[in-house]
C-alpha positions as CSV (number, residue, x, y, z in Angstrom):
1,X,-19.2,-4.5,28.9
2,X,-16.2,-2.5,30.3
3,X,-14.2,-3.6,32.9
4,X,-14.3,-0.2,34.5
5,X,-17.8,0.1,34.4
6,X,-19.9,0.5,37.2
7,X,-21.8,-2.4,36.6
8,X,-19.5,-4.8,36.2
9,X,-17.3,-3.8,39.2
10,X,-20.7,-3.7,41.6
11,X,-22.5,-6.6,40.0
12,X,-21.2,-8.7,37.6
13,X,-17.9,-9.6,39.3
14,X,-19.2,-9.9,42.6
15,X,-21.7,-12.1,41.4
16,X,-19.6,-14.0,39.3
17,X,-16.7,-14.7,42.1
18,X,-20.0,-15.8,44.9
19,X,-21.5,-18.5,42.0
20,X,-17.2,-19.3,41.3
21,X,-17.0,-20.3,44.9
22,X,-19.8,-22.2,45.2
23,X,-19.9,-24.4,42.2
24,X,-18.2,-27.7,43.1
25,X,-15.4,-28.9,41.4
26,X,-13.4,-27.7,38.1
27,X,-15.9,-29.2,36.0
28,X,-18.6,-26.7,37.2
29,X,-16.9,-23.7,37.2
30,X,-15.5,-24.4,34.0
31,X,-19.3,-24.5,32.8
32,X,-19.8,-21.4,34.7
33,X,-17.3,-19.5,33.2
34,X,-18.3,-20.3,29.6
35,X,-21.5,-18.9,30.8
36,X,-20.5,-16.3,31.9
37,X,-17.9,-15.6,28.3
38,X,-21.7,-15.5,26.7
39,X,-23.5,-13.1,29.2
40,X,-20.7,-10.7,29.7
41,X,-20.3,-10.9,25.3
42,X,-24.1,-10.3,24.6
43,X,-23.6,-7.3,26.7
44,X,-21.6,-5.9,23.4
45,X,-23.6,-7.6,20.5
46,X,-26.0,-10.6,20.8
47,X,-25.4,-11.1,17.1
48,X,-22.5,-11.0,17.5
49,X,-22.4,-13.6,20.3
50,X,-23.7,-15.7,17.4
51,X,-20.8,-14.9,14.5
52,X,-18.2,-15.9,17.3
53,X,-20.1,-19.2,17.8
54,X,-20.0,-19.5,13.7
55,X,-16.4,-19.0,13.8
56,X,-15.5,-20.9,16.7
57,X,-17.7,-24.1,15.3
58,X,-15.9,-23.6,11.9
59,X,-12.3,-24.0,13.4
60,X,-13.3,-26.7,15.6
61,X,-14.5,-28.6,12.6
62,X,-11.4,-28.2,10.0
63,X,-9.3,-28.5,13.4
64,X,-10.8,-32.1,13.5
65,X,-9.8,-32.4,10.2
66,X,-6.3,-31.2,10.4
67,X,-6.2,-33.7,13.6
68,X,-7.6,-36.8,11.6
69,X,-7.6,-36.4,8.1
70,X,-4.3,-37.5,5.6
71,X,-5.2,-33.9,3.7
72,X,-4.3,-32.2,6.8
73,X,-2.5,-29.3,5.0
74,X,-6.0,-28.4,2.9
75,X,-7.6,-28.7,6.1
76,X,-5.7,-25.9,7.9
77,X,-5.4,-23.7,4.7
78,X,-8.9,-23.9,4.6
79,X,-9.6,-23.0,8.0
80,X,-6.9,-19.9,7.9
81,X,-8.4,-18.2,4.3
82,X,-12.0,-18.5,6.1
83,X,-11.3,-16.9,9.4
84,X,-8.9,-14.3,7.0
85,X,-12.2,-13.6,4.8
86,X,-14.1,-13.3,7.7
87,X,-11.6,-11.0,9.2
88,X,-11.7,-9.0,5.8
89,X,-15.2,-9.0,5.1
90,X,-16.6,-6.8,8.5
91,X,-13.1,-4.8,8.9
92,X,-12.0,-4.2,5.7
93,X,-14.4,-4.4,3.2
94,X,-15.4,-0.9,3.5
95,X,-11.9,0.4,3.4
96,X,-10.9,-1.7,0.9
97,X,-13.6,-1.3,-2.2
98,X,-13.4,2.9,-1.2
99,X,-9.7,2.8,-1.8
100,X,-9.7,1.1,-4.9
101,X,-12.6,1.8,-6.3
102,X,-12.2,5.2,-7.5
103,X,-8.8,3.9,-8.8
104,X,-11.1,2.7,-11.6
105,X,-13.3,5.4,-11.8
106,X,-16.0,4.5,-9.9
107,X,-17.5,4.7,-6.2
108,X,-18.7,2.8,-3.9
109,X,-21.2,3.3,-1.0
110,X,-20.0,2.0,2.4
111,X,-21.9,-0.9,4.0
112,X,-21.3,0.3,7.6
113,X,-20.6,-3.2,9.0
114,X,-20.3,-3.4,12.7
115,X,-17.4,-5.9,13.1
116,X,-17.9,-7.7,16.2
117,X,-15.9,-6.7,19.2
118,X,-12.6,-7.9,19.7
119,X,-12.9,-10.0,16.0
120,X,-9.0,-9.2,15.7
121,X,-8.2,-11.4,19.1
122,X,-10.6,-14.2,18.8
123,X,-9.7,-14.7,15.1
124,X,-6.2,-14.4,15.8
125,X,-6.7,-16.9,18.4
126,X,-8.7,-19.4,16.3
127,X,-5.8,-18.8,13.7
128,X,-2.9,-19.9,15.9
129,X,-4.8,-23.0,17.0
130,X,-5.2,-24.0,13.3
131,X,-1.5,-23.6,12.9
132,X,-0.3,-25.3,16.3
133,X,-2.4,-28.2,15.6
134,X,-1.1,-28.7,11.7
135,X,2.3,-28.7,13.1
136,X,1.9,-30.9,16.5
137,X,-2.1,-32.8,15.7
138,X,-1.7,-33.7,19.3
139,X,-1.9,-29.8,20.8
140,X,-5.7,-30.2,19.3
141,X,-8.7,-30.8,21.1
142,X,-11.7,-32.8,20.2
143,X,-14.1,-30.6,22.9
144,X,-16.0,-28.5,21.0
145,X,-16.9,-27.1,25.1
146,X,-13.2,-27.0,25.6
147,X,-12.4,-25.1,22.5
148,X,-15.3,-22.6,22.8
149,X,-14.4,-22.0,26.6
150,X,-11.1,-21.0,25.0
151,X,-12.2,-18.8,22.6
152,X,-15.0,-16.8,24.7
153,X,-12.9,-16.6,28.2
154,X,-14.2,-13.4,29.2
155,X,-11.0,-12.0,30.8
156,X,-9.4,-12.0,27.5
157,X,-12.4,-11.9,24.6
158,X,-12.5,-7.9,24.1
159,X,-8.8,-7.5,23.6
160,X,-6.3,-9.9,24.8
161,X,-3.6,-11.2,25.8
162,X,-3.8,-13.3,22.8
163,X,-2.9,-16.9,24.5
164,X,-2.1,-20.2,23.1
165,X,-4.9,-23.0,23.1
166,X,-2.2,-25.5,24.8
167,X,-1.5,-22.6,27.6
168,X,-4.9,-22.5,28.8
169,X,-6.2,-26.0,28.2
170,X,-3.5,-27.2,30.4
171,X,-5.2,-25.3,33.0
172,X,-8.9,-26.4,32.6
173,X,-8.0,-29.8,34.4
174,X,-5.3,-28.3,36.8
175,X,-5.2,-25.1,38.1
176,X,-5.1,-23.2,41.9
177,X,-8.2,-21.8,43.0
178,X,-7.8,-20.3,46.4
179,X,-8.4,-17.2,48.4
180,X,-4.6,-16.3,48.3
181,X,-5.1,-16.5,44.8
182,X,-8.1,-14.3,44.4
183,X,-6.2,-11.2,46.5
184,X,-3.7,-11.4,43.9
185,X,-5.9,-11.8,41.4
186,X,-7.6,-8.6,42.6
187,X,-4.6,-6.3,43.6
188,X,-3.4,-6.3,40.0
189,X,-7.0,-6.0,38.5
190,X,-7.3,-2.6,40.9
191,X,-3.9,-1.7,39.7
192,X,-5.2,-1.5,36.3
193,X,-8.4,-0.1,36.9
194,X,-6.6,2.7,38.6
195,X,-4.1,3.0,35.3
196,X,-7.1,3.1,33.3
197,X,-9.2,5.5,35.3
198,X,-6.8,7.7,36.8
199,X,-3.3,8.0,34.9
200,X,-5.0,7.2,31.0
201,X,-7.8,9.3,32.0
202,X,-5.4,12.4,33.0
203,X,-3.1,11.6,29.7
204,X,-6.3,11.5,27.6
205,X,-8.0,14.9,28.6
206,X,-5.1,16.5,27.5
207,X,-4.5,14.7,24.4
208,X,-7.5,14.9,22.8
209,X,-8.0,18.6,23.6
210,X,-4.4,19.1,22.1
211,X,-5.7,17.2,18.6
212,X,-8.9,19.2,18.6
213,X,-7.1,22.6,18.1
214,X,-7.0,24.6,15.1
215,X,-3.9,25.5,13.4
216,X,-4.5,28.8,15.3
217,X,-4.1,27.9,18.6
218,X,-1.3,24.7,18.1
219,X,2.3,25.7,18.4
220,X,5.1,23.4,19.3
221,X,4.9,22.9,22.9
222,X,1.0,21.9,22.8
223,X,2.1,19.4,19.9
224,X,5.0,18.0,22.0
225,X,2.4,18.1,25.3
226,X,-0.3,16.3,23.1
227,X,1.7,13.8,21.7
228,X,3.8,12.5,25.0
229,X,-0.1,12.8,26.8
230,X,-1.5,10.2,24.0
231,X,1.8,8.4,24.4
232,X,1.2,7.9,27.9
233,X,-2.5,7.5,27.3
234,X,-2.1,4.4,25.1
235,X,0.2,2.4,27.3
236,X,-2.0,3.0,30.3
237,X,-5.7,2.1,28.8
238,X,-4.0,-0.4,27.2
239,X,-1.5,-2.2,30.3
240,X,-4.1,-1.4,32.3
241,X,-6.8,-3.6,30.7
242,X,-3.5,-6.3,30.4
243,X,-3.4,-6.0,33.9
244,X,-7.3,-6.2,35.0
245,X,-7.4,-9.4,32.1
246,X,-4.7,-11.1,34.4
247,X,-6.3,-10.3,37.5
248,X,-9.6,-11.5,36.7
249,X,-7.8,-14.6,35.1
250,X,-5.5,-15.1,38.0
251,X,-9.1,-14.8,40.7
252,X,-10.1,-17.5,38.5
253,X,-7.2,-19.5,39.5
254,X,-5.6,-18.9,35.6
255,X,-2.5,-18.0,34.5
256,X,-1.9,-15.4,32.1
257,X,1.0,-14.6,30.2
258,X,2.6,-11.0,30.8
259,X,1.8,-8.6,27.6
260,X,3.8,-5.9,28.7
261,X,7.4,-5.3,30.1
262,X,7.9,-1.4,30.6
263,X,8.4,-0.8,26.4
264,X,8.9,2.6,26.9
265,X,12.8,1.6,28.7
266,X,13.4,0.2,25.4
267,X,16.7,1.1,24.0
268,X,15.6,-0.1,20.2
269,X,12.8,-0.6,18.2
270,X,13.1,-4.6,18.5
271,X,13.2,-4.1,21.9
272,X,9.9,-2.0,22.3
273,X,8.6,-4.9,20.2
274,X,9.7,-7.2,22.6
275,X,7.8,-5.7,25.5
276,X,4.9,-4.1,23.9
277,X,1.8,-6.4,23.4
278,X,3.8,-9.1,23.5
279,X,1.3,-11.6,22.5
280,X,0.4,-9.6,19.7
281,X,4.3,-9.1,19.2
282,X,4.9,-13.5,20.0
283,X,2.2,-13.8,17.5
284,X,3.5,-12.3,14.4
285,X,7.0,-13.6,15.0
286,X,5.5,-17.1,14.9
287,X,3.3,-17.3,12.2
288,X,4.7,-14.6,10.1
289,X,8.1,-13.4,10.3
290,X,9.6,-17.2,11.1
291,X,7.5,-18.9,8.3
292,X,8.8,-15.9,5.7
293,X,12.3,-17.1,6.6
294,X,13.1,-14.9,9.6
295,X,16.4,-14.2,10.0
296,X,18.0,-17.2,8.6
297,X,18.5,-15.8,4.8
298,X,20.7,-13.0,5.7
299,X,20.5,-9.0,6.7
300,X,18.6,-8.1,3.7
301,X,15.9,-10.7,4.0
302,X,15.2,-10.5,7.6
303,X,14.8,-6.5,7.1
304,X,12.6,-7.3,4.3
305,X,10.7,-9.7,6.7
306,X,10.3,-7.2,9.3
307,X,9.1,-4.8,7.0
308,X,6.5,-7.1,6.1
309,X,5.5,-7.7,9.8
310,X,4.9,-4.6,10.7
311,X,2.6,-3.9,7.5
312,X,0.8,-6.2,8.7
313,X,0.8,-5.4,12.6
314,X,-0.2,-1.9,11.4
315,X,-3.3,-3.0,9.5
316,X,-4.3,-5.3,11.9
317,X,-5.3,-2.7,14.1
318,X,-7.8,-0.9,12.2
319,X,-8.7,-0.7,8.9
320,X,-7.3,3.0,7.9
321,X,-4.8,4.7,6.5
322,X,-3.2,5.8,9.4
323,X,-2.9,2.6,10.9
324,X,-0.9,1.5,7.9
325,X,1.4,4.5,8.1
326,X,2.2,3.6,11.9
327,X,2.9,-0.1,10.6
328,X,5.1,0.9,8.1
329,X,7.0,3.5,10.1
330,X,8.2,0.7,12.2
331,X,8.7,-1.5,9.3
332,X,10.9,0.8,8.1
333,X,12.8,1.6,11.5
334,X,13.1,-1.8,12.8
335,X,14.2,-2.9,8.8
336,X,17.0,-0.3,9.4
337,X,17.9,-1.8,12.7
338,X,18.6,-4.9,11.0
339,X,21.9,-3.7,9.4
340,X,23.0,-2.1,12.8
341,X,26.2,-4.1,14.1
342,X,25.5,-5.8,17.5
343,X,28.1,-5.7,20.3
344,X,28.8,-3.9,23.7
345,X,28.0,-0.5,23.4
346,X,29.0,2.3,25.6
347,X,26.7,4.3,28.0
348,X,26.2,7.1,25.7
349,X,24.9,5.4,23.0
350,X,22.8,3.0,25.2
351,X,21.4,6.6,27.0
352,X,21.2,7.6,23.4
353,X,19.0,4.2,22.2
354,X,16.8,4.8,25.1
355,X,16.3,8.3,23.6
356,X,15.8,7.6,20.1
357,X,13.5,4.7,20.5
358,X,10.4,6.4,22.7
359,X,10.9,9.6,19.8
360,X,10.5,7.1,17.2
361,X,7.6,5.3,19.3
362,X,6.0,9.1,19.8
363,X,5.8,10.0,17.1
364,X,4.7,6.9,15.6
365,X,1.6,7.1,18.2
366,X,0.7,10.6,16.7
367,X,-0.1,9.2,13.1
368,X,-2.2,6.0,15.1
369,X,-4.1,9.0,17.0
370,X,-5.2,11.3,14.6
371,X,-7.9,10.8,12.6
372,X,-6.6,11.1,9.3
373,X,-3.2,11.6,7.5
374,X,-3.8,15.0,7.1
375,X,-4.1,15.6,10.7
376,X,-1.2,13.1,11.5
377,X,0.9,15.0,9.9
378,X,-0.6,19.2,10.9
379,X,0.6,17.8,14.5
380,X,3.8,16.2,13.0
381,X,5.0,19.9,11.5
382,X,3.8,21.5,14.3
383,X,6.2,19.3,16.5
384,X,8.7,20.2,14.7
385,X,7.9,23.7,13.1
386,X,9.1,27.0,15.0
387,X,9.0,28.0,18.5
388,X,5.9,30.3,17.9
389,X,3.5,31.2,20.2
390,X,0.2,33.1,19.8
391,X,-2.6,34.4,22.1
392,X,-4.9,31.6,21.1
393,X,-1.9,28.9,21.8
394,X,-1.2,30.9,25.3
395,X,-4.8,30.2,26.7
396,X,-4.9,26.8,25.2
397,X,-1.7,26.0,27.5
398,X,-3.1,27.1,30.7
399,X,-6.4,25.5,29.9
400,X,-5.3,22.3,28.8
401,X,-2.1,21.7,31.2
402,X,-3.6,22.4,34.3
403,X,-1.8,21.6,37.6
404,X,-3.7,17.9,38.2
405,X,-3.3,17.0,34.9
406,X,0.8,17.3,34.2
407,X,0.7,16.3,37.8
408,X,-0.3,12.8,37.0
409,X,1.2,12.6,33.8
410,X,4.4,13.2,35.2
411,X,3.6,10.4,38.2
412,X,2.7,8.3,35.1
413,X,6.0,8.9,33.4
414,X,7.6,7.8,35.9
415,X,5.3,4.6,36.5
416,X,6.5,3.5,32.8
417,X,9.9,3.0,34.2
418,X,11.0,-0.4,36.0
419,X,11.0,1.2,39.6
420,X,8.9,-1.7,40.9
421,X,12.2,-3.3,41.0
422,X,13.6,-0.7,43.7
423,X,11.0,-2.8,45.7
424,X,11.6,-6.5,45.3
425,X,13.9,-8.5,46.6
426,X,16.6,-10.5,44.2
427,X,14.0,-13.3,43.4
428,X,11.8,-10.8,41.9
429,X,9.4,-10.9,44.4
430,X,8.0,-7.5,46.5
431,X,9.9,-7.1,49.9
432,X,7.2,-8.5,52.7
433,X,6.7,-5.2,53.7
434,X,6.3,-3.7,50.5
435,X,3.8,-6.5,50.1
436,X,1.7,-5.3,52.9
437,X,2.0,-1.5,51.6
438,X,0.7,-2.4,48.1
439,X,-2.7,-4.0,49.8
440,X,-3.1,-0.9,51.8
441,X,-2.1,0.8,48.7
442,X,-4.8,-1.2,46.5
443,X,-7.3,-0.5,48.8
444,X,-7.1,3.1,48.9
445,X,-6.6,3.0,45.1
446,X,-9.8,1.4,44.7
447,X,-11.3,4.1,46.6
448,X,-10.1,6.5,44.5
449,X,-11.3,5.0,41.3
450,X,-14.6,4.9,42.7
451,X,-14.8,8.0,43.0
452,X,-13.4,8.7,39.2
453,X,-16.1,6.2,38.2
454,X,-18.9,8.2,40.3
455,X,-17.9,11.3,38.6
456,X,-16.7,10.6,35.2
457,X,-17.9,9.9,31.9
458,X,-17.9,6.4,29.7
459,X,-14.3,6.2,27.9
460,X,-14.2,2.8,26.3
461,X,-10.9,0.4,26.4
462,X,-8.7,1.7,22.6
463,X,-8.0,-1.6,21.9
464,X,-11.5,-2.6,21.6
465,X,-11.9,-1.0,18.4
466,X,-9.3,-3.5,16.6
């Protein structure tokens, strides 16, 4: 079930906020809500509704052991390599045994396994509580309800943010749950839905009508336009769903950590890494990149160490050779980085960072888009191949960039930069009336994406294919 479908924002919320209300106590709606994780989950897969109980059993059962038992390290290691297999077995396998098979001269026939959505969160998730509980045993739980309730939260199951087990158990037993709470809760879950709906949508027409043109009709603008479209697209769909996860978390009376921070001001790689899926981003740094020495072995290792990371990062997100590429490109660039001297730097080179960085990022996001190497890398030359324009490319351009589309791609690119802050006062928070002007604002923004929703098509979240 998608956020921004219409069932969900006519039935399933409404319903699910009137039984919220009503049930009596934390205890209750704490019931309710893992009800609810399973209903609004079968809606994707009954089965697999049943290979997340599986896994969620399995790591509440070795997490007992890592809590109790002498053998504590066996325990963990055990539970790690199974949710890893798991992991490997419905998104890899495939990809995998066809990459290496004809390496020795044979083939192999692809199973077509149908991972289970959002695998890559909740296994991430069951990981990281494996880990924090071998380091601190008291982090650990020894509910199996409260453990489960973690790991099927509906607000977070298809794709994130990818929180901590000691974060949101904290907030099982003590947590807000108020009206005021619920209008916040719901101002920034209509903020998303309208960067979902409105801005992603606009930034997707265009870029998947640039990646669908022939060699014929793609010259270098319609690259350039395709690529900044899908780099818009991404961070939209993507914050936006951030953004409805923390509202319907925070109408819940949770709180969610932030997953993004504007990444496309970033003035380096590390610093797009810093404010790009930053759970994702937290997540690697600590239980990869700090256990593999970080950067306490010197320049060369922590480079290496990134490099590593980022291999990683870029395979977690889908089993494909594209993927990988996009991994390793920032490997490579945020490897580099590591040799760059720190200090003050001027204003030209900071205006220059802030340049390099979202070029580095864009094109990055061309190889994640495309659907094969091959095609990653037609749009790639065309980017950068000559100023040529043809008949075919001419219409293409008038047809694709209309006037409403660059219209809100260009509001969009300017949403990516921090100009909430031109709004707030030096605490952080929105100037009272600006306060008032965003619930006006919401409103007539939900009206709108109403009326996207009446006359669109289905366009599922991008991250809920990893």
């Amino acid at each position: 079930m998608n956020f921004d479908s219409a069932f969900f924002l006519a039935c399933f919320l409404p319903v699910l906020m009137a039984l919220y209300a009503l049930a009596p106590g934390l205890r209750a709606k704490n019931v309710l809500l893992l009800i609810t994780g399973f209903v609004f989950y079968c809606f994707g897969s009954i089965s697999g509704l049943v290979l997340l109980a599986a896994v969620s059993l399995v790591n509440f059962a070795l997490g007992l052991g890592v809590m109790r038992a002498r053998a504590k390290r066996a325990f963990a290691a055990a539970a790690v390599v199974i949710d890893l297999l798991f992991l490997g077995f419905f998104k890899y396998l495939d990809f995998l045994m066809s990459s290496l098979m004809p390496l020795a001269g044979s083939s192999w026939t692809p199973l077509g396994l149908a991972a289970p959505i959002g695998i890559s969160f909740f296994t991430f998730k069951c990981i990281s509580y494996i880990i924090d509980v071998y380091r601190a045993p008291e982090s650990g739980t020894r509910s199996f309800y409260r453990f489960l309730l973690y790991i099927s939260f509906f607000p977070q199951l298809m794709a994130g943010p990818i929180e901590r087990f000691q974060s949101f158990d904290s907030q099982l037993t003590s947590r807000t749950v108020s009206a005021v709470r619920a209008a916040e809760g719901m101002r920034r879950f209509i903020t998303g839905l309208a960067k979902k709906l409105i801005l992603s949508a606009a930034a997707c027409r265009v870029a998947d009508a640039v990646f669908a043109l022939d060699d014929a009709s793609l010259d270098m603008p319609l690259a350039w336009l395709g690529a900044a479209a899908y780099t818009l697209q991404i961070y939209f769909d993507f914050s936006g769903y951030s953004d409805m996860a923390i509202g319907a978390g925070r109408m819940l009376g949770f709180d969610t950590a932030e997953n993004f921070n504007y990444p496309y001001a970033a003035a380096s790689i590390g610093d797009f890494w810093r404010r790009w899926h930053i759970s994702l981003s937290s997540w690697f740094r600590d239980y990869v990149y700090i256990p593999l020495g970080g950067n306490r072995r010197g320049r060369a290792r922590a480079a290496l160490n990134k490099f590593i990371v980022f291999a990683l990062c870029g395979l977690w997100h889908g089993a494909a050779w594209t993927f990988i590429l996009w991994g390793v490109w920032h490997g490579l660039l945020s490897a580099v980085e590591s040799f760059v001297p720190r200090g003050r730097k001027s204003a030209l080179l900071r205006a220059l960072g802030h340049v390099w960085t979202l070029l580095a990022v864009c094109l990055g996001f061309v190889m994640f888009r495309a659907a094969s190497v091959g095609e990653g890398l037609r749009m790639i030359s065309a980017m950068f191949g000559a100023f040529d324009t043809t008949l075919q490319s001419t219409v293409a351009m008038h047809t694709i960039a209309t006037a409403k589309n660059v219209s809100l791609m260009i509001a969009g690119a300017v949403l990516c930069l921090p100009v909430r802050k031109l709004f707030c006062a030096p605490s952080g928070e929105l100037r009272p009336w600006c306060d008032y002007a965003s619930m006006a604002g919401c409103v007539a923004l939900l009206l709108v994406c109403v009326s996207a929703l009446a006359v669109g098509g289905f366009a599922p979240f991008i991250y809920f294919q990893f």
